[in-house]
N, C-alpha and C positions, 0 to 999 in steps of 0.2 A: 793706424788700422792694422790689426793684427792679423797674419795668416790665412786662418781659417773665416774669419771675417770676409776678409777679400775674396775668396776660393769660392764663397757663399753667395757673394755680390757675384763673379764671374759665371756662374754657373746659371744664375737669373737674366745675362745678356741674351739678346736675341741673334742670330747668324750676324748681321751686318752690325751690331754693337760691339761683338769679341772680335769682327775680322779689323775694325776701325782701332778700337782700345788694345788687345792682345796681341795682333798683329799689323801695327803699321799702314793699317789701308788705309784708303779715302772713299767715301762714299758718291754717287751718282751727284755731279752739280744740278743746283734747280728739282731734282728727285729727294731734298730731305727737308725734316720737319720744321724746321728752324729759319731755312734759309731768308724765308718771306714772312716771318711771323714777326709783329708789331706791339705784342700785348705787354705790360711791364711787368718786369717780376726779376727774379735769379736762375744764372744756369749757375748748377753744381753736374758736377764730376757724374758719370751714372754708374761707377763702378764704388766710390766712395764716399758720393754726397758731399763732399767738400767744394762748399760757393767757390766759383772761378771766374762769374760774369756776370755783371747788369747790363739789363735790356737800356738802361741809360745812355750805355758806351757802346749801344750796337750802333749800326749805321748800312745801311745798303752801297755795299761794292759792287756790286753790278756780277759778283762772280759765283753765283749760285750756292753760297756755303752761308753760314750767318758769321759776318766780321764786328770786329771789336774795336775800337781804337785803344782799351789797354784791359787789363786783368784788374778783378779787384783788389789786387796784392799779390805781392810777392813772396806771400807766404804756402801759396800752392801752384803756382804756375810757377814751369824752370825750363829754359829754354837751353837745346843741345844744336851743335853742329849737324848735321843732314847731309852726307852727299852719296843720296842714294840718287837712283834714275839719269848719272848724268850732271845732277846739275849741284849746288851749291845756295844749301838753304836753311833756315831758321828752325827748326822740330819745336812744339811745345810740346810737355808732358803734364801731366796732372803729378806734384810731388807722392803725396800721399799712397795714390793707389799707380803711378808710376804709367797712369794710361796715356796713350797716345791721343790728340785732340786736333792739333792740326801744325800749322806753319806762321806765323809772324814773316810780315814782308814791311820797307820801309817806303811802301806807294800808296798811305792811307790820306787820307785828309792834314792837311797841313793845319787846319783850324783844332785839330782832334792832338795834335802831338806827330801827325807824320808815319804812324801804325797803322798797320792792316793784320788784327790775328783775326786769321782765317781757319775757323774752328769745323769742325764736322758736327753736324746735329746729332750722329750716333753716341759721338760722347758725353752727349750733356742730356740732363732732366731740368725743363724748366719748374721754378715754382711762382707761380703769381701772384704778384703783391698782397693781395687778397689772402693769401694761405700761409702768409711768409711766417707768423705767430703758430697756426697751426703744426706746422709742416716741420717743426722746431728751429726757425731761421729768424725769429722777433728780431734780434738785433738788428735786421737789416735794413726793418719797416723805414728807419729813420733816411736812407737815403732817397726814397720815394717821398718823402715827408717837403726834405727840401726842393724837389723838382718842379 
């Protein structure tokens, strides 16, 4: 993603999308879009569209944010040390657009791998299975195919 690209995507964030992505926050738990939503499809990145998650690997944590038991690949999620607030934590970022998304803990479902990324809704754009050809993400039809 080039510069100006990115600059273009940031300038289309809404207040709680650039305070989540651009600066490190977290959004209200139970207060965002995602936390409780069930329908299939992919989150991608909302600053650079790059798929980070199926609604396959979500799972309800009980912790008001929408959790993952893992990334679709490690080719766009990269996880940094955190010790902000005190404590001693897990950071993911989006590689590409370098956004902030949330935290990875290791108190997920032991049937899942034992992960909890615990993503913010600010940073992600779902696209529903339904749209994934549209939306330019066809390749991904196929993992909804085998479910």
């Amino acid at each position: 993603m080039d510069s100006q690209k990115k600059q273009e995507a940031i300038r289309k964030l809404d207040p709680m999308q650039y305070r989540v992505t651009q600066e490190n926050g977290t959004e209200p738990p139970f207060q965002n879009e995602f936390w409780n939503y069930n329908e299939e499809g992919l989150y991608v990145d909302i600053v650079s569209g790059k798929p980070l998650f199926s609604s396959l690997d979500k799972f309800d944590s009980h912790c008001g944010w929408p959790s993952f038991a893992k990334p679709l690949g490690e080719e766009e999620v990269q996880e940094k040390l955190d010790l902000t607030h005190g404590m001693i934590r897990t950071e993911v970022r989006s590689k590409t657009a370098d956004s902030h998304l949330g935290h990875v803990f290791n108190d997920g479902p032991r049937e899942l791998g034992g992960l909890r990324y615990c993503i913010n809704s600010a940073a992600l754009r779902f696209i529903p299975k339904t749209e994934l050809e549209k939306e330019g993400y066809g390749e991904y039809k196929k993992l909804f195919e085998q479910a």
